[in-house]
DOMAR-643547 format. One record per residue: residue number from 1; y negated, x, z negated of N, C-alpha, C, CB in turn. Coordinates in pm, whole numbers, plus 50000, padded with zeros to 5 digits. Last residue first. Glycine has a CB too. Layout:
<atoms>
    k   n_py   n_px   n_pz  ca_py  ca_px  ca_pz   c_py   c_px   c_pz  cb_py  cb_px  cb_pz
  NUM      Y      X      Z      Y      X      Z      Y      X      Z      Y      X      Z
...
</atoms>
This chain:
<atoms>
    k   n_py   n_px   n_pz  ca_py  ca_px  ca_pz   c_py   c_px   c_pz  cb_py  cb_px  cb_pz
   64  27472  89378  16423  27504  89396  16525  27419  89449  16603  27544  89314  16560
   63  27566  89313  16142  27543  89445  16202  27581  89492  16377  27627  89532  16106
   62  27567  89095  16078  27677  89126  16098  27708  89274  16201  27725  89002  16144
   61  27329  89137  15861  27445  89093  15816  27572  89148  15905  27433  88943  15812
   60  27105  89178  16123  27166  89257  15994  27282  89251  15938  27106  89238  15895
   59  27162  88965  16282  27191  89124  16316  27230  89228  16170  27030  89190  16395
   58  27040  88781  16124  27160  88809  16120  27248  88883  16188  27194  88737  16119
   57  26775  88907  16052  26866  88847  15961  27014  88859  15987  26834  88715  15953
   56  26696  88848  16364  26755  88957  16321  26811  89003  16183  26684  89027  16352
   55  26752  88536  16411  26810  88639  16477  26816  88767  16425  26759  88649  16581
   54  26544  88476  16173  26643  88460  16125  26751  88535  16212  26655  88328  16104
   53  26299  88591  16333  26326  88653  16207  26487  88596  16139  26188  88611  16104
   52  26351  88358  16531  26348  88533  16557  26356  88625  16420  26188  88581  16636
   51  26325  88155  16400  26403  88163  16471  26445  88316  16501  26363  88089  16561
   50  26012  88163  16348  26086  88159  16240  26231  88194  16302  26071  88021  16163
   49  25873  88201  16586  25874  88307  16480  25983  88288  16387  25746  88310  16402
   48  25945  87971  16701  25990  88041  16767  25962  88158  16671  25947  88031  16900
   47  25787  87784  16527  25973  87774  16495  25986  87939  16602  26096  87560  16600
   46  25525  87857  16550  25577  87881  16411  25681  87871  16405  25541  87818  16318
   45  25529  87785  16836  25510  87968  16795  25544  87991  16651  25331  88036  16810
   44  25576  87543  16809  25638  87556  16882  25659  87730  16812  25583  87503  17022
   43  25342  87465  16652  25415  87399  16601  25558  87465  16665  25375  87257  16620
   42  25145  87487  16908  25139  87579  16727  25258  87567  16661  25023  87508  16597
   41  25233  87312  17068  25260  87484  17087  25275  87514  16947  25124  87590  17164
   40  25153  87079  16922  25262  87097  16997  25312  87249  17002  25230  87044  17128
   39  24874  87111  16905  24932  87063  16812  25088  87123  16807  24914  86920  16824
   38  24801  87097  17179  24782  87229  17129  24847  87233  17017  24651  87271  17111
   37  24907  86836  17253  24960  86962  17338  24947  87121  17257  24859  86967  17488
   36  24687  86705  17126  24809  86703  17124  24915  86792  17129  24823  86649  17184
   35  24437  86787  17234  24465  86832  17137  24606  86841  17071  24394  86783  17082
   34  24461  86658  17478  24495  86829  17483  24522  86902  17341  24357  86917  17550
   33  24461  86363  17450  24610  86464  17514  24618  86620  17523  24638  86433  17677
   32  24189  86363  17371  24308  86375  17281  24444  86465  17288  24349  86257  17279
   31  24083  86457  17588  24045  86587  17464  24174  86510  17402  23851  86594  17347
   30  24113  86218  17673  24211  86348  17745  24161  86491  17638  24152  86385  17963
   29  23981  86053  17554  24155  86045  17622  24209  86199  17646  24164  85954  17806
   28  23746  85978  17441  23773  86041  17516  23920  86114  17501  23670  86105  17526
   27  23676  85731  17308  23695  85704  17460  23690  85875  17535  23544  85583  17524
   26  23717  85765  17005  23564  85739  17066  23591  85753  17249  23429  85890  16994
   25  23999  85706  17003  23899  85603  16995  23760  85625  16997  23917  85540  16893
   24  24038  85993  17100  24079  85817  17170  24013  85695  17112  24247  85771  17146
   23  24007  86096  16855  23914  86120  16962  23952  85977  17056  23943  86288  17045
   22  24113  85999  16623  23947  85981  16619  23886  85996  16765  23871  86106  16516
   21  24371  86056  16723  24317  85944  16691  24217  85907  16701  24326  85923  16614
   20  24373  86363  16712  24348  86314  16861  24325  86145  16809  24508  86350  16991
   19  24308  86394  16469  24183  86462  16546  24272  86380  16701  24160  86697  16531
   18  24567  86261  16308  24430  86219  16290  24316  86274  16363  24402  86236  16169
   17  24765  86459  16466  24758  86336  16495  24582  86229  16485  24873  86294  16393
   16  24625  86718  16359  24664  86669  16507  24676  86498  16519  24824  86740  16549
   15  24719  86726  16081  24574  86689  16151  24567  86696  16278  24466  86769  16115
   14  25020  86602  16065  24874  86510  16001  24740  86556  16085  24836  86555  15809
   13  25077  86867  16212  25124  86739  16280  25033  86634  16185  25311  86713  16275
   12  25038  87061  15986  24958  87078  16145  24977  86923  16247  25057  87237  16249
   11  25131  87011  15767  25014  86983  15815  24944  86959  15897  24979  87016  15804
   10  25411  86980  15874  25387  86845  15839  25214  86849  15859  25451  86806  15671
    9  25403  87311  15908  25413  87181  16012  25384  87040  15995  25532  87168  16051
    8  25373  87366  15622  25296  87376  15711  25277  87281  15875  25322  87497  15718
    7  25581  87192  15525  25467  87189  15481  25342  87204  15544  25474  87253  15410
    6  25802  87389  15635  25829  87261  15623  25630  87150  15589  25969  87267  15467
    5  25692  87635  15500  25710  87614  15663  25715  87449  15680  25872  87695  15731
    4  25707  87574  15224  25566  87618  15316  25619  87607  15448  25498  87784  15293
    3  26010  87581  15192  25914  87485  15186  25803  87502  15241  25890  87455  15080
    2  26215  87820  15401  26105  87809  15287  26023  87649  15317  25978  87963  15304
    1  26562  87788  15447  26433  87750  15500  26336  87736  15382  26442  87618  15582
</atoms>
């Protein structure tokens, strides 16, 4: 596993957290819960890329 991935997610989860924070506390709740959610996916399409490049990694190897 490359550090930048590790890195990248830590980023994306700091500014998610701090943009739905700011938003709940100016009283709007539900921009938070979406920003959340969007936080969530991104975070979801960067393991599901990473996952798929290691599947065929190991097609390769065991030549399958």
């Amino acid at each position: 596993m490359d550090a930048t991935l590790i890195i990248k997610i830590a980023g994306i989860g700091i500014m998610t957290a701090v943009t739905a924070q700011i938003l709940s506390k100016s009283g709007r709740d539900e921009q938070a819960t979406l920003i959340s959610v969007a936080g969530i996916v991104l975070v979801m399409i960067t393991l599901v890329e990473q996952i798929s490049s290691l599947y065929s990694a190991l097609q390769t190897a065991f030549g399958l």
